[in-house]
C-alpha positions as CSV (number, residue, x, y, z in Angstrom):
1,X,102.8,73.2,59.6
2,X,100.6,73.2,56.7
3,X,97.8,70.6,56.8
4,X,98.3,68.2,53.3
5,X,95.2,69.9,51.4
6,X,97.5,73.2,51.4
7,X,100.9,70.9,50.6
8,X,99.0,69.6,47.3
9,X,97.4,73.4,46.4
10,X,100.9,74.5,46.3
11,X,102.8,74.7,42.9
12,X,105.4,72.3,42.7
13,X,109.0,72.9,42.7
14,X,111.0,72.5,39.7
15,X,114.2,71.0,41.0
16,X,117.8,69.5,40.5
17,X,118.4,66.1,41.7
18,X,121.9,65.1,42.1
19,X,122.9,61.6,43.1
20,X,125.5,58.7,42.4
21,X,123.7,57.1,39.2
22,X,125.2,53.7,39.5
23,X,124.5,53.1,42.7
24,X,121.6,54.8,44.2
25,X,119.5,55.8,40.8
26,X,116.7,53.2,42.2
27,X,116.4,55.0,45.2
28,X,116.2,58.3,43.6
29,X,113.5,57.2,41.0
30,X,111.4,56.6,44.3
31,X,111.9,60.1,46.0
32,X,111.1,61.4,42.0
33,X,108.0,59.2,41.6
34,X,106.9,60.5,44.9
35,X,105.1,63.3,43.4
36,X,106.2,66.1,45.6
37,X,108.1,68.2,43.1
38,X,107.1,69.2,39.6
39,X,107.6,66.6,36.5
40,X,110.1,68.3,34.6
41,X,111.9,68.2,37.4
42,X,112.5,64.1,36.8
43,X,114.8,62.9,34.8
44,X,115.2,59.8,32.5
45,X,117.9,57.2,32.6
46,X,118.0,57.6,29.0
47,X,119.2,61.6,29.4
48,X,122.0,60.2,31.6
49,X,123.0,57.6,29.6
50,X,123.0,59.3,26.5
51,X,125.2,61.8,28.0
52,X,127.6,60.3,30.4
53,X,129.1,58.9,27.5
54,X,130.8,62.3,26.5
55,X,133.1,64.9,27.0
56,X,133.8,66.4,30.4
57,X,132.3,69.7,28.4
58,X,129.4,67.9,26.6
59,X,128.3,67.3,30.9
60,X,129.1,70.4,32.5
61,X,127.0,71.9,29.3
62,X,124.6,69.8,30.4
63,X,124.3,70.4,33.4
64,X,124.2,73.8,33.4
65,X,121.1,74.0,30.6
66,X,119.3,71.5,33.3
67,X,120.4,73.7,36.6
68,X,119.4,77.4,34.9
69,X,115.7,76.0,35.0
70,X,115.3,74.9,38.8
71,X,114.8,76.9,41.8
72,X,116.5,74.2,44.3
73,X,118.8,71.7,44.2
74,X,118.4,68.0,46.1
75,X,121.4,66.0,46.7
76,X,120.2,62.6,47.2
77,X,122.8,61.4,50.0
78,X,123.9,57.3,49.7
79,X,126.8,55.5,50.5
80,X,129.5,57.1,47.8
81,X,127.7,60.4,46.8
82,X,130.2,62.6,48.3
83,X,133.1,60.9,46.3
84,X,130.9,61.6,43.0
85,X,133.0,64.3,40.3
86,X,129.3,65.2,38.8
87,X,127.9,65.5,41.9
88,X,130.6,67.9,43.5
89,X,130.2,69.7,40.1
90,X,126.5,70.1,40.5
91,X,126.6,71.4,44.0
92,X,129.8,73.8,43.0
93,X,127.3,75.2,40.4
94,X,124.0,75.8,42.3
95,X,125.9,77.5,44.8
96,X,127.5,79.8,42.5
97,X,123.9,80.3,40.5
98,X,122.2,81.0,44.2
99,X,119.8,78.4,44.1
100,X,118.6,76.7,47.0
101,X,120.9,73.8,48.4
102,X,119.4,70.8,50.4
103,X,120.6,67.3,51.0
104,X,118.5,64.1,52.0
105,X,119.8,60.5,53.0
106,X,118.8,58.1,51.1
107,X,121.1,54.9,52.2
108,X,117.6,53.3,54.0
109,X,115.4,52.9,50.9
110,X,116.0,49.6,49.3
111,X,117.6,49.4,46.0
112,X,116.2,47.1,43.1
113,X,117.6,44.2,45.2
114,X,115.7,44.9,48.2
115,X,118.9,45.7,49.7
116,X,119.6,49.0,52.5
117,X,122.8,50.8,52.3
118,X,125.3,52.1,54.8
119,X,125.3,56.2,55.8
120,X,127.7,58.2,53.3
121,X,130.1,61.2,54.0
122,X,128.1,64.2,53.8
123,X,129.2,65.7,50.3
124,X,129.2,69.4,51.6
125,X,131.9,68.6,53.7
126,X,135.2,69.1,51.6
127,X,133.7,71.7,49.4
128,X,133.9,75.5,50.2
129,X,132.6,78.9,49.7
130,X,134.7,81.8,48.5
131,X,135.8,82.5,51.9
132,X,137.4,79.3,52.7
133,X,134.5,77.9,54.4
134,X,132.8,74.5,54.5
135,X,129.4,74.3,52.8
136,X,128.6,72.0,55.3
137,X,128.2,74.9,57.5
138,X,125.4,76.1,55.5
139,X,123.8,73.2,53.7
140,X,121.2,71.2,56.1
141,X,121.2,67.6,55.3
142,X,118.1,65.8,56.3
143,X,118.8,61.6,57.9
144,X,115.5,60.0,58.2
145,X,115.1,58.7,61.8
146,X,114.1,55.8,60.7
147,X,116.2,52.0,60.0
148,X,112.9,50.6,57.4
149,X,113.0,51.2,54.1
150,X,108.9,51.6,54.3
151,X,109.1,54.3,57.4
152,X,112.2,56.0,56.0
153,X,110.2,56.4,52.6
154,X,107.2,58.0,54.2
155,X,109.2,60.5,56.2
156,X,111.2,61.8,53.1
157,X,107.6,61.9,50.8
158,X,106.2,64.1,54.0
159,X,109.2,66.5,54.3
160,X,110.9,66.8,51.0
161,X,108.4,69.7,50.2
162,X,109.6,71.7,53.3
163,X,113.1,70.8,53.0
164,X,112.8,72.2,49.5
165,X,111.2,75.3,50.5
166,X,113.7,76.3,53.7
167,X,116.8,75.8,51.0
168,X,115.0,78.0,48.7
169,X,114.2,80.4,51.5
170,X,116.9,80.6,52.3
171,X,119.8,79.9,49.7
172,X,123.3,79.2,51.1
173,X,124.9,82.9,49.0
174,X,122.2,84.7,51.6
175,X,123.1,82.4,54.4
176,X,126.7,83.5,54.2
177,X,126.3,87.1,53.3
178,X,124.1,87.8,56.2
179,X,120.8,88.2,54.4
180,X,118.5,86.0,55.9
């Protein structure tokens, strides 16, 4: 394990965070604003906003412009993420681009309410590689051991970065291939 000198000398990951807006973007603005993964990796509610108004086209589009430019993918796991259209899409699309796949609970940091969530589905579940296979096989998804908000908090900001770097490591196309 790296001490947290090294962690902050490394460059900082440009990912894709997916995650049900309406209901968990408050917890997903705090695993952003953690700091562990490079700016231009965040996203504004105004780029959301301004395009979940449009065509089904308009957001795949944009989508894929945002996904070419990241090494790894997060799926920020709450209650309803694995029910999410966008979010299946997003997923569908990192695995066919090769990037690195990870997933994270989120349902114990508190919303703007101060309120905790219950455990969702895990949304690798009813998706499936080219073979027929679950992703869930291949996708590790990472439920903080913890039932406060404050503890579950810390343990994501002090793992995110090595969750991020096994997906990359090892991306889900290399998993399944047998190219580890």
């Amino acid at each position: 394990m790296q001490n947290i000198k090294e962690k902050n000398d490394m460059a900082k990951r440009q990912v894709f965070f997916s995650f049900h807006y309406a209901s968990d973007n408050w917890r997903a603005a705090q695993v952003k604003n953690m700091g562990i993964v490079d700016n231009s990796s965040t996203w504004s509610s105004n780029d959301w906003e301004e395009v979940r108004y449009k065509s089904d086209a308009k957001i795949k589009e944009w989508i894929d412009g945002q996904m070419t430019k990241r090494s790894c993918i997060v799926v920020l796991i709450g209650k309803s993420t694995s029910s999410r259209k966008w979010v299946k899409y997003e997923i569908q699309k990192a695995y066919e681009l090769g990037k690195g796949i990870v997933g994270v609970y989120i349902h114990g940091l508190k919303d703007a309410d101060g309120n905790q969530t219950t455990k969702g589905a895990n949304p690798f579940y009813s998706l499936y590689n080219k073979d027929g296979h679950r992703l869930s096989n291949y996708v590790e998804c990472y439920d903080p051991p913890h039932s406060t908000s404050t503890y579950v908090y810390n343990d994501i900001k002090e793992n995110l970065g090595d969750y991020i770097e096994r997906a990359i490591d090892t991306p889900i196309i290399a998993v399944i291939s047998g190219r580890q």
